[in-house]
Backbone as CSV, one residue per row, in Angstrom:
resi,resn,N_x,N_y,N_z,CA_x,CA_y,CA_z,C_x,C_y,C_z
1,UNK,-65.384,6.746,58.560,-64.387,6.147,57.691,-63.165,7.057,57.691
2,UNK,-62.431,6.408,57.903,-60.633,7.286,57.981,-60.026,7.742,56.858
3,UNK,-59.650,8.879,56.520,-58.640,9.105,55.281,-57.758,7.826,54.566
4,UNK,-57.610,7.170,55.709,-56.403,5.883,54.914,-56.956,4.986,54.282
5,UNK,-58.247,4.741,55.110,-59.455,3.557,54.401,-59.291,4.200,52.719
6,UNK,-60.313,5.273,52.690,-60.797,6.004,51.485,-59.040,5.705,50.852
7,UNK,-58.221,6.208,50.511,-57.114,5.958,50.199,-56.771,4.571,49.877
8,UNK,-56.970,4.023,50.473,-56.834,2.203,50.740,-57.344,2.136,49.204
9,UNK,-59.044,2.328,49.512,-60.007,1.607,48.160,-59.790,2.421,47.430
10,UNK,-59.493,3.777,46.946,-59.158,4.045,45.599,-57.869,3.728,45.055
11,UNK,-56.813,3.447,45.700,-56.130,2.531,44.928,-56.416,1.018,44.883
12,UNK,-57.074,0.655,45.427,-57.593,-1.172,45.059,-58.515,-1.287,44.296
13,UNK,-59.688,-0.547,44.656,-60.430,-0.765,43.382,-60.909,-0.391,42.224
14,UNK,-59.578,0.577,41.370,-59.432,0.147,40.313,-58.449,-0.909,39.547
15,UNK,-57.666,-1.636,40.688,-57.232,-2.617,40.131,-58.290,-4.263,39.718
16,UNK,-59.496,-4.035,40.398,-60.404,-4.936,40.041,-61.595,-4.258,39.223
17,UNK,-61.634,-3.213,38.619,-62.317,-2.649,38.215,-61.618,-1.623,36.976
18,UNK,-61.138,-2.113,36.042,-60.177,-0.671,35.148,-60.870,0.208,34.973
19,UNK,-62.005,0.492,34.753,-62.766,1.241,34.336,-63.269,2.352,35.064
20,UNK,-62.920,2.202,36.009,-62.962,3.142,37.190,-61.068,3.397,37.323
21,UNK,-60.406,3.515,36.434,-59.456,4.028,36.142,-59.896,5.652,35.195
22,UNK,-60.109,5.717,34.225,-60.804,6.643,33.881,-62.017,7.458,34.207
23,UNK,-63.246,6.592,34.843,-64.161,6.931,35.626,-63.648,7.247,36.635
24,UNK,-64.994,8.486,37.134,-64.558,8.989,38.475,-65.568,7.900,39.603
25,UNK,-65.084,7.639,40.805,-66.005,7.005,41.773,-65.671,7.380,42.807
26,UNK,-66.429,6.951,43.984,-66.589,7.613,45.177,-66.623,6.934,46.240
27,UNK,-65.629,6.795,47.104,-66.154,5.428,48.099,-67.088,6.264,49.025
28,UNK,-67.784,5.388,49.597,-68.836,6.223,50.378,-69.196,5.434,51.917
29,UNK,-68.554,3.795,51.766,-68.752,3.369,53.409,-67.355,2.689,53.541
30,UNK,-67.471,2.344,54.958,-66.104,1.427,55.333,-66.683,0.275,54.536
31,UNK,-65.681,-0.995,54.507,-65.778,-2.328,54.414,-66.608,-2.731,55.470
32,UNK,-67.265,-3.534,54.911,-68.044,-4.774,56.054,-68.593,-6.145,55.084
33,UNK,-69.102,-7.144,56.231,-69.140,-8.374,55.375,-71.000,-8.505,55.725
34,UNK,-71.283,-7.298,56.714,-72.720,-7.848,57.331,-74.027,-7.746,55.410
35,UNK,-72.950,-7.283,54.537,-74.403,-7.128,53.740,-73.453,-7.355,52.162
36,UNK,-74.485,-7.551,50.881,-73.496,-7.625,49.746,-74.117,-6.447,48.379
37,UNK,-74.198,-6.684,47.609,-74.338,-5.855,46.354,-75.723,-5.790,45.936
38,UNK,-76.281,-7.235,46.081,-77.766,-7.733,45.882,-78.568,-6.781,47.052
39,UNK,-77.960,-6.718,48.313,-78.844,-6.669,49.515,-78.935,-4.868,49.186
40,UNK,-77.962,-4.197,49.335,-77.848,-3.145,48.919,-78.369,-2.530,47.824
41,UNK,-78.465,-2.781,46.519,-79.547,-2.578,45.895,-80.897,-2.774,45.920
42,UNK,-81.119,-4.044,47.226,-82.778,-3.490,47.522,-83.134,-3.121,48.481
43,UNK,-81.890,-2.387,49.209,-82.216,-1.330,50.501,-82.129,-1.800,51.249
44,UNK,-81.409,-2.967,51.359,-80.921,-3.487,52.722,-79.927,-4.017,53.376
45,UNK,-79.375,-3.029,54.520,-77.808,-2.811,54.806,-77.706,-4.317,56.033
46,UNK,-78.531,-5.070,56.304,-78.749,-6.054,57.169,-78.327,-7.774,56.859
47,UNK,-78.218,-7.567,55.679,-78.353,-9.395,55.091,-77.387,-9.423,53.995
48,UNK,-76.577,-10.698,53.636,-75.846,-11.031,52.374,-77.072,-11.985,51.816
49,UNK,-77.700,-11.049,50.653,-78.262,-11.454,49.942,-77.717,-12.784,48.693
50,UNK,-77.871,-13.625,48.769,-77.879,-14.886,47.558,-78.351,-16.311,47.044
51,UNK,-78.547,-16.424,46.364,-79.508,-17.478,46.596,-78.840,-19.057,46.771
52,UNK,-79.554,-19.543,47.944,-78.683,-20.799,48.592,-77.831,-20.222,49.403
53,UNK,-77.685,-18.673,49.871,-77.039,-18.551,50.632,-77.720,-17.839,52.184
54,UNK,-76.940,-16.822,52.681,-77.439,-16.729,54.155,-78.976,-15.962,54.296
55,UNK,-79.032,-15.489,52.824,-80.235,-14.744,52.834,-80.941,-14.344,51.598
56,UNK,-82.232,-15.231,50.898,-82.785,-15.494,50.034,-84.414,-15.536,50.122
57,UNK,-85.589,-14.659,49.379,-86.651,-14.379,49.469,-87.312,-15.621,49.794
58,UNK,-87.911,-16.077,50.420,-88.195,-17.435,50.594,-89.405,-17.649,49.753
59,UNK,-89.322,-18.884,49.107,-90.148,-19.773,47.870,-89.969,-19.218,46.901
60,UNK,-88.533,-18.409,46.432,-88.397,-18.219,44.770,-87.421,-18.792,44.581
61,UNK,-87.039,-19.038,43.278,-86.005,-19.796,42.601,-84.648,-19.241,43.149
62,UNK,-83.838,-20.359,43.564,-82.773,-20.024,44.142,-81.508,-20.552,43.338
63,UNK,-81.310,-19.666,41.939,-80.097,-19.760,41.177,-79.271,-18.807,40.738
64,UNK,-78.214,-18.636,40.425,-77.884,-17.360,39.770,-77.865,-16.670,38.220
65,UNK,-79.162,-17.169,38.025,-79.451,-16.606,36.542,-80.384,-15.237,36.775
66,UNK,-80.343,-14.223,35.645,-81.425,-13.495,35.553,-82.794,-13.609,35.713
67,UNK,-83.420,-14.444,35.373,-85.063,-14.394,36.122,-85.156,-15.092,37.518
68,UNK,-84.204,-15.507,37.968,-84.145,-15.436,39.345,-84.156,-14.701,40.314
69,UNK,-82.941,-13.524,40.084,-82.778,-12.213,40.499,-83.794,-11.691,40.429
70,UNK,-84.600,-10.988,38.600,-86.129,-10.849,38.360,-87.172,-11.124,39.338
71,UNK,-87.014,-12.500,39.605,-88.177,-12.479,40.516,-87.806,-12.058,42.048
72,UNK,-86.956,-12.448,42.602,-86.545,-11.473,43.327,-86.670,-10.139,44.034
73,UNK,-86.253,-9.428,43.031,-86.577,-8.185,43.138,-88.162,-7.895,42.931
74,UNK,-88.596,-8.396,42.103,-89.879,-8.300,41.764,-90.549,-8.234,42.848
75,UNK,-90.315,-9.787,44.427,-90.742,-9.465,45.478,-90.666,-8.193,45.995
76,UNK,-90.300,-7.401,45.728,-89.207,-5.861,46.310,-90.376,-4.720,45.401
77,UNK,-90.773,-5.141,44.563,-91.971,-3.925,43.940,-91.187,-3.917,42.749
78,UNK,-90.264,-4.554,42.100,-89.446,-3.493,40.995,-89.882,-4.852,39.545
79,UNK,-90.005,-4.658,37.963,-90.741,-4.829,37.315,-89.115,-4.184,35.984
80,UNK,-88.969,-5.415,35.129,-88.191,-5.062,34.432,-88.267,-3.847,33.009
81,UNK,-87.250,-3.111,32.775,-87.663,-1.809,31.921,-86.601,-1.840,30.915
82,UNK,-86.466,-1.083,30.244,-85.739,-0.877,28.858,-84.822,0.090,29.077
83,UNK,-84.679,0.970,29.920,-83.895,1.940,29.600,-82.999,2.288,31.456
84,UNK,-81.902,2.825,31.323,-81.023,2.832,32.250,-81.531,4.625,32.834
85,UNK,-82.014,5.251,31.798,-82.040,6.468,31.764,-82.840,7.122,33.260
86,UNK,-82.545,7.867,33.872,-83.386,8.588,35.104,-84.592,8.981,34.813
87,UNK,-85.528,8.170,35.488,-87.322,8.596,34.988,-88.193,9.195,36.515
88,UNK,-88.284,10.061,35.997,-88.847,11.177,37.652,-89.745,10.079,38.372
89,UNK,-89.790,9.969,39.861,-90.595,8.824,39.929,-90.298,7.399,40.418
90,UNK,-89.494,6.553,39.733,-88.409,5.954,39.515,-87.400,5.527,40.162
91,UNK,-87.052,4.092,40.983,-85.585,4.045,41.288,-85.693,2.783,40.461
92,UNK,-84.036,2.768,39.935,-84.075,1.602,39.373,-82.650,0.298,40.543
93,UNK,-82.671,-0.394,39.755,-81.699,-1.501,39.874,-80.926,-1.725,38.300
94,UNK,-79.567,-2.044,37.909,-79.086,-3.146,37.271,-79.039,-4.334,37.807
95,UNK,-78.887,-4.929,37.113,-78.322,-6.486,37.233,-76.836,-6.879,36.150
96,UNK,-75.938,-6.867,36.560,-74.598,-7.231,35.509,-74.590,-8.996,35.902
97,UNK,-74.132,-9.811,34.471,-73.925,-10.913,34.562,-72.963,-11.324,33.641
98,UNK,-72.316,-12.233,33.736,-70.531,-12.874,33.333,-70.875,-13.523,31.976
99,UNK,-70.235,-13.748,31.052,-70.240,-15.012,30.251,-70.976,-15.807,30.306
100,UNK,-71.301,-16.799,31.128,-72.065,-17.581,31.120,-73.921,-17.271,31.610
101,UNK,-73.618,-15.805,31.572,-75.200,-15.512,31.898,-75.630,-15.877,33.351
102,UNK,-75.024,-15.412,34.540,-74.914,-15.896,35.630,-74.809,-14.723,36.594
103,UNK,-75.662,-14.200,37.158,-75.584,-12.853,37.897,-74.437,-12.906,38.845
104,UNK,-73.376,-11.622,38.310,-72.382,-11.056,39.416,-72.755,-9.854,39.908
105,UNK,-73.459,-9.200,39.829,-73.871,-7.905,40.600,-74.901,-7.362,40.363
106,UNK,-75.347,-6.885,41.553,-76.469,-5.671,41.209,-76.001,-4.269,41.852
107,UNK,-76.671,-2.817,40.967,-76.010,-1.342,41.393,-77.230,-1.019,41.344
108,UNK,-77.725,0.382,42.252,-78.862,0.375,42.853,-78.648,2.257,42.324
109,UNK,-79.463,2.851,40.793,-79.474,4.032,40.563,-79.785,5.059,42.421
110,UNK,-78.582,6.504,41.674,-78.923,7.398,42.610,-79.855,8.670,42.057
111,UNK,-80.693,9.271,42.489,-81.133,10.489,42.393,-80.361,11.357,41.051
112,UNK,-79.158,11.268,41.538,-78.532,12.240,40.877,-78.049,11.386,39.070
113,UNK,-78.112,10.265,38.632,-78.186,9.401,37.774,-76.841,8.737,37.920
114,UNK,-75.848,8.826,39.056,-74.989,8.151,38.994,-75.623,6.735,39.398
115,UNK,-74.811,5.644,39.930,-75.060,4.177,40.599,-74.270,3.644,42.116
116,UNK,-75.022,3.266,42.769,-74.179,3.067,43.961,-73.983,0.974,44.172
117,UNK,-72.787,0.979,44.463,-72.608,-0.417,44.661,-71.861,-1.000,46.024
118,UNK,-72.638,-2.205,46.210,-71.157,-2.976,47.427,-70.919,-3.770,46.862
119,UNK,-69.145,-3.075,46.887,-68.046,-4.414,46.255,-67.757,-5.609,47.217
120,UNK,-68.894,-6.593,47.077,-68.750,-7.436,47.728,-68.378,-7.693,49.024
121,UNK,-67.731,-7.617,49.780,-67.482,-7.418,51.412,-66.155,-6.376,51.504
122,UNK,-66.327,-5.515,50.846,-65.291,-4.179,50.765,-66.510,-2.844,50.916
123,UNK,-66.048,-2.161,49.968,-66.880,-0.936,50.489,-68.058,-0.503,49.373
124,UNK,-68.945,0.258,49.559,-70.067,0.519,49.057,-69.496,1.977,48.150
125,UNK,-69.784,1.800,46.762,-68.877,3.131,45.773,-70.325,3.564,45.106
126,UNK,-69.885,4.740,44.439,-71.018,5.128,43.888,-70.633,5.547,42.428
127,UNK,-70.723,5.621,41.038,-70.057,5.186,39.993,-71.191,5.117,38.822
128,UNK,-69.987,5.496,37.516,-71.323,5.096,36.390,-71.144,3.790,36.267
129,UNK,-72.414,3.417,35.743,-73.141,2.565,35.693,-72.010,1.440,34.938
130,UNK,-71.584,1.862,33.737,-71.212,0.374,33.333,-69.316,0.562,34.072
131,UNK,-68.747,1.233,35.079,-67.879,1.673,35.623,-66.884,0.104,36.488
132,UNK,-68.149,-0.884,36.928,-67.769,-2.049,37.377,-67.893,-3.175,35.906
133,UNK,-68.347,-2.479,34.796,-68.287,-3.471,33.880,-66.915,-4.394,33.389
134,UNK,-66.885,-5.390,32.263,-65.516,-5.762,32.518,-65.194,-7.147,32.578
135,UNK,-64.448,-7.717,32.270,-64.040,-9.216,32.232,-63.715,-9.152,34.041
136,UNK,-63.892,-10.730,34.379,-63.391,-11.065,35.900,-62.385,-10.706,36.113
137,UNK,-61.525,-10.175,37.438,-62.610,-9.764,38.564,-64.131,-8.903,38.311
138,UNK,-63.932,-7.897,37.427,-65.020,-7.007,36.900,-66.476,-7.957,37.170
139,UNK,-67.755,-7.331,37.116,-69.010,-7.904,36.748,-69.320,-8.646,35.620
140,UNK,-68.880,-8.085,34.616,-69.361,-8.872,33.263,-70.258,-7.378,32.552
141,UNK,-71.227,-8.120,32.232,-71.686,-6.686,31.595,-73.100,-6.038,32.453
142,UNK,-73.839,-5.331,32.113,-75.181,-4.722,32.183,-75.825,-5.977,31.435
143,UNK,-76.682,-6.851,32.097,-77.939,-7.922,31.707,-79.471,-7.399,31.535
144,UNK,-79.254,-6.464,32.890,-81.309,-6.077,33.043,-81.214,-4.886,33.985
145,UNK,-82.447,-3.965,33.513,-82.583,-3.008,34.248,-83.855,-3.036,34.877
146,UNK,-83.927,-2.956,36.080,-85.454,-3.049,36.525,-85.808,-1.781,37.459
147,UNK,-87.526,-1.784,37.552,-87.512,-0.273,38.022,-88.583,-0.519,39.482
148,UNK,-88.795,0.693,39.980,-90.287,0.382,40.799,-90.456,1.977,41.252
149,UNK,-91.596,2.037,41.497,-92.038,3.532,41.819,-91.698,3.807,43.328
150,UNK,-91.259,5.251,43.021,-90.653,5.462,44.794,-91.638,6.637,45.610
């Protein structure tokens, strides 16, 4: 990734993101369209994860509500939890969803307790957690945290 890229996305995305105006974040890949936010939080840099779209767990509910996602991931080993907090052991997922209760993103916890995300077919940042929170463009808020043993 080139100095100008990195340059590029920290001035763009905090214009879709304010909150990462004050927050610090980190871009960490180029742009690409081969994968999205969903796919990336369950470890996979190969597929645009969505449901009804190019790439969806086959025979689960294919909508964009929370127990959809839930089950989802659930295929993936991960089991919903209460707390955002770093548990030794542990990787988690969020799930952020809009107003209408309608999943716009998932951020995939790091080691270190920050969160890593792909902004959609831009670049993959790494950020606190509620950092993409936020009225549209933003995610919406933190909906669900889910976990699975690593």
């Amino acid at each position: 990734m080139t100095v100008e890229e990195i340059r590029l996305a920290q001035q763009v995305v905090p214009q879709f993101f304010p909150r990462l105006r004050q927050e610090p974040f980190e871009v960490k890949s180029p742009r690409t369209v081969e994968y999205n936010c969903i796919a990336w939080a369950a470890g996979d840099n190969q597929h645009w994860w969505w449901p009804g779209g190019k790439y969806w767990p086959t025979g689960l509910r294919a909508d964009d509500s929370i127990p959809a996602f839930v089950e989802a991931f659930a295929a993936q080993g991960y089991q919903c939890c209460d707390s955002a907090d770093i548990e030794p052991g542990f990787e988690k997922i969020a799930l952020y969803m809009d107003d209408h209760e309608q999943v716009t993103h998932a951020a995939r916890q790091l080691p270190d307790g920050h969160w890593t995300s792909k902004l959609g077919p831009q670049w993959d940042i790494n950020h606190l957690l509620e950092g993409v929170c936020g009225p549209a463009p933003a995610y919406g808020r933190v909906a669900q945290i889910l976990r699975r043993p690593v």
